[in-house]
N, C-alpha and C positions, 0 to 999 in steps of 0.2 A: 849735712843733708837738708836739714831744715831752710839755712840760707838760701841753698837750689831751688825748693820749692816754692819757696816766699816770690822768688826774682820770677818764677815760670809762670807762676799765678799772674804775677802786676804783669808779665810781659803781656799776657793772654789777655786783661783787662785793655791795655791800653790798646792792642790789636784790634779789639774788637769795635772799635771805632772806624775803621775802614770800610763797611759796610752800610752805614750812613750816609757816607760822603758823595755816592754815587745817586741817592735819593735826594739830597740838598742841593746838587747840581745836576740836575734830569736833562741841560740844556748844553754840556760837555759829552764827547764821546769817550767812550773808555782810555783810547789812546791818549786821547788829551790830557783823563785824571791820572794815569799812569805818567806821563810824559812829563806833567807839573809837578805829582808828588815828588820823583823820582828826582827832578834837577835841583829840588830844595830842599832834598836828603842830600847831595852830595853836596851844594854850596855849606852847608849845614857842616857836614862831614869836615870839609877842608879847610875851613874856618879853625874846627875843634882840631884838626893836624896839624896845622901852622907852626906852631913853635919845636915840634920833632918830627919835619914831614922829611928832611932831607933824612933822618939816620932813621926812619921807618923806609923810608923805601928802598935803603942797599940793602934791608934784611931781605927786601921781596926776590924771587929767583925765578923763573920761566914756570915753574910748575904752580906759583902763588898766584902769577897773573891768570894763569889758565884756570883756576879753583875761583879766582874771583870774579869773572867773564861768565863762568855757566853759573853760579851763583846769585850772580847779581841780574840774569836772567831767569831762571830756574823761579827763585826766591821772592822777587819784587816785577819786574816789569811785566814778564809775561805773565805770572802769576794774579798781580793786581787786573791787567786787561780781560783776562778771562775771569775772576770773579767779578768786577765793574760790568763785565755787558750780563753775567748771571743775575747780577741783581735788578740791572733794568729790565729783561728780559722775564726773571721768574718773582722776582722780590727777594725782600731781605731772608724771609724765614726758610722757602725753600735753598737758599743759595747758603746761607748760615747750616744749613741741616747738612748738604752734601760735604759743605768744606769740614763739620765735625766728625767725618769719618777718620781725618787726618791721621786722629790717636790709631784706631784701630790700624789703619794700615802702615803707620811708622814702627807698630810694637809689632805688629806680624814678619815686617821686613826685615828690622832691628833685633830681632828675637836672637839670633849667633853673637854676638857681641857680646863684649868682653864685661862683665856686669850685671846683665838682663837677668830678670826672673825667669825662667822655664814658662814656657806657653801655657803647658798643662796646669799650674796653678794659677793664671790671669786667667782662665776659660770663663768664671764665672763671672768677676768686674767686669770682661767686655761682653758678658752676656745683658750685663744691666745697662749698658752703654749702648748696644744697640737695641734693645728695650727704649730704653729713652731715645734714641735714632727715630724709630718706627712710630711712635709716639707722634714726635716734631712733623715726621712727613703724611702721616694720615690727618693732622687737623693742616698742613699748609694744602695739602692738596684737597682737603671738602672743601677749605674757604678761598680757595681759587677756581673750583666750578662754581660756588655760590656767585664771585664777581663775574660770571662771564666771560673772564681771560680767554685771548685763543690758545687753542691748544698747541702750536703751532710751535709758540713765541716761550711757553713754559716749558717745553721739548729739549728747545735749544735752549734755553736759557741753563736749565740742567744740565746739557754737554757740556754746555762752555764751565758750569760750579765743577764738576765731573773732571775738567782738563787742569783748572786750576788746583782741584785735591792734590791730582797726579805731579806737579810740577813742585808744589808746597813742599809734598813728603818724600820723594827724591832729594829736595834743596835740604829737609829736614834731618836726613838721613846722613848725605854727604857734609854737611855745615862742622855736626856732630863728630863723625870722624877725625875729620881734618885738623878742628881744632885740637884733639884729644893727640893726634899726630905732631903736631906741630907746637909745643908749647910756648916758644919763641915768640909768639902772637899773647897780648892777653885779649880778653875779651873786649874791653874798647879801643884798641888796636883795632881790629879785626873786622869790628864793625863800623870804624871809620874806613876804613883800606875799601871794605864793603858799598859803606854809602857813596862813597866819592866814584866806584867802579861803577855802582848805577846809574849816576848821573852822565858821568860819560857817553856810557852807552844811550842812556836817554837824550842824548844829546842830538845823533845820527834817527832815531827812531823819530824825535819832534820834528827833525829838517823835512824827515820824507814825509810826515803827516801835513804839515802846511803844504807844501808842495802838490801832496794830492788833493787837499782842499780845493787850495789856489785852480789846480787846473781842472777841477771839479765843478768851478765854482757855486760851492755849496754856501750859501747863507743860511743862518739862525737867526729869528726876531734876535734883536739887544735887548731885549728884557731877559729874555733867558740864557743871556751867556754876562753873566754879572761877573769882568775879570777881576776885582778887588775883592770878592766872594772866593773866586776860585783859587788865590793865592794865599787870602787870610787860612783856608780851611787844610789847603793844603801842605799849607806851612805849619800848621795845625800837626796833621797828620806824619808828616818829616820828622819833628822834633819830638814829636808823643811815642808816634807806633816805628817811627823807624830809629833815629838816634837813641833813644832812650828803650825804648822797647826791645830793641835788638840787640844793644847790651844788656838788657836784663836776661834775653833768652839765651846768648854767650854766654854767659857764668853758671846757667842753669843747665847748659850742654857740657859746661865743663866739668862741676860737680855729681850728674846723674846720669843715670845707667840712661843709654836712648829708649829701654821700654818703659822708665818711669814719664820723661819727658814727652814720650808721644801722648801718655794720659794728660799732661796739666795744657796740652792744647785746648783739650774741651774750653778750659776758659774763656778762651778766645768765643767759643758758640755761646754760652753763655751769656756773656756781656755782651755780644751784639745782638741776644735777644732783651734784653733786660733795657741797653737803650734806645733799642726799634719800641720798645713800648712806652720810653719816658718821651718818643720822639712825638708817637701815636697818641699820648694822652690818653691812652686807654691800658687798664690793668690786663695781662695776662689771662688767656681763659685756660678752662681746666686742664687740656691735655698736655698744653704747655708748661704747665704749673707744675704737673707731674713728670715732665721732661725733663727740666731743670732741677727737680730733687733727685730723680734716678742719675744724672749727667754725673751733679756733686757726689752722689753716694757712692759708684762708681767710682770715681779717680780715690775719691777717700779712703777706698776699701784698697785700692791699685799703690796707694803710696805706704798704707801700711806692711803689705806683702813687700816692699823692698825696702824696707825700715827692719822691718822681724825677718828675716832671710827663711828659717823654717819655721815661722808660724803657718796653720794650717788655713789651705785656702775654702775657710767659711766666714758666715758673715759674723762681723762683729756683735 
């Protein structure tokens, strides 16, 4: 159990760099940073398949490509599009805040599964979890009427963090399963087959987006569309948060119950609060401070109740 936990944590760290990327490139449209990570996770992918790509893929069967199509939609494309335009749109904190519901609603959904602690003794970890919730979104939203933001723009910007929860923990849900179904796959299997499906598809999604540029003709100054930036970072992101990252969260889907694993997502909010502030050069103020200790205490107290099966759900 321990190793599940280990892999769920670094997956959530190195995720949490996704968030960034959208602020370091203010001059790419969401479609774009989706469309570039996305094709240098699967060149990435297919690289790391090469030498067993032929007897990986007569395991694959009509139902493996269909699980890797909504997946690798579900999961990554549409998922990263709509958090990328939440974070231009609302900022990192409020967009990091919405997608942290993740846990709460993977372990709500996941709760029947073969595994899971009973709802009624997690009542209180996800009490302190959305405690720390409520927390994140009362200081992002006084210091986004303090900057004058329109309101307009942090609205939406919410819908779209809002749509990508929704997409995340469906993909979180079914990933989970499937692997647990299918053991045939291991876990860097899986998320090669995965990465290289993304690219695919991101393939058709980047044609239609230049296309609509093209006859859009929309131009950006070239100071702000820097493409040796937007490949360095992205490739960045390929090989951190998705190659590596998404094997480490396979192993951690395969070893733990899906209500432990919806908790060690928090990580992911976490450290993308933690590097919006080494990004910001400014320390963390208090609500957030107390965000992120309630965040950690919470899964802390969540991993212990499925480590002790009938220890009693109080606090340590």
């Amino acid at each position: 159990m321990l190793t599940g936990v280990l892999c769920g944590v670094l997956a959530g760290a190195l995720w949490g760099m996704v968030f960034l990327v959208p602020e370091l490139l203010p001059g790419f449209s969401p479609v774009e940073l989706a469309v570039g990570r996305y094709l240098a996770y699967g060149a990435i992918s297919l690289g790391l398949m090469l030498p067993g790509l032929r007897r990986l893929l007569r395991l694959l069967r009509p139902r493996d490509h269909a699980a890797l199509l909504r997946q690798a939609l579900s999961g990554n494309l549409v998922y990263y599009m709509l958090l990328a335009l939440g974070v231009k749109l609302a900022g990192v904190a409020p967009t990091s805040l919405i997608i942290g519901l993740i846990p709460v609603a993977v372990t709500l959904l996941g709760r029947r599964d073969q595994g899971a602690v009973p709802l009624k003794r997690l009542m209180l970890p996800l009490l302190v979890i959305g405690i720390a919730i409520a927390c994140i979104n009362i200081d992002a939203f006084r210091h986004a009427q303090a900057s004058g933001a329109p309101l307009s723009s942090t609205v939406l910007g919410l819908a779209c963090a809002a749509g990508a929860l929704a997409c995340w923990t469906w993909y979180a849900l079914d990933n989970a399963r499937y692997l647990k179904r299918n053991p045939q796959f291991s876990g860097g299997q899986w998320s090669s087959l995965y990465g290289l499906s993304s690219g695919l598809v991101a393939l058709p999604i980047g044609a239609l987006a230049m296309l609509w540029a093209h006859a859009g003709g929309a131009q950006t100054p070239a100071p702000a569309r820097d493409w040796l930036l937007f490949w360095l970072y992205n490739g960045m992101l390929a090989l951190g948060a998705s190659v590596i990252g998404n094997h480490l969260w396979n192993i951690a889907s395969r070893r733990l119950p899906v209500t432990l694993t919806g908790q060690l997502i928090l990580f992911e909010t976490v450290s993308a609060m933690l590097y919006g502030f080494a990004w910001r050069a400014q320390p963390p103020r208090m609500l957030e401070l107390v965000a992120i200790a309630l965040l950690v205490a919470g899964v802390t107290w969540s991993v212990r109740l499925h480590a002790v099966p009938n220890a009693p759900a109080v606090a340590a």
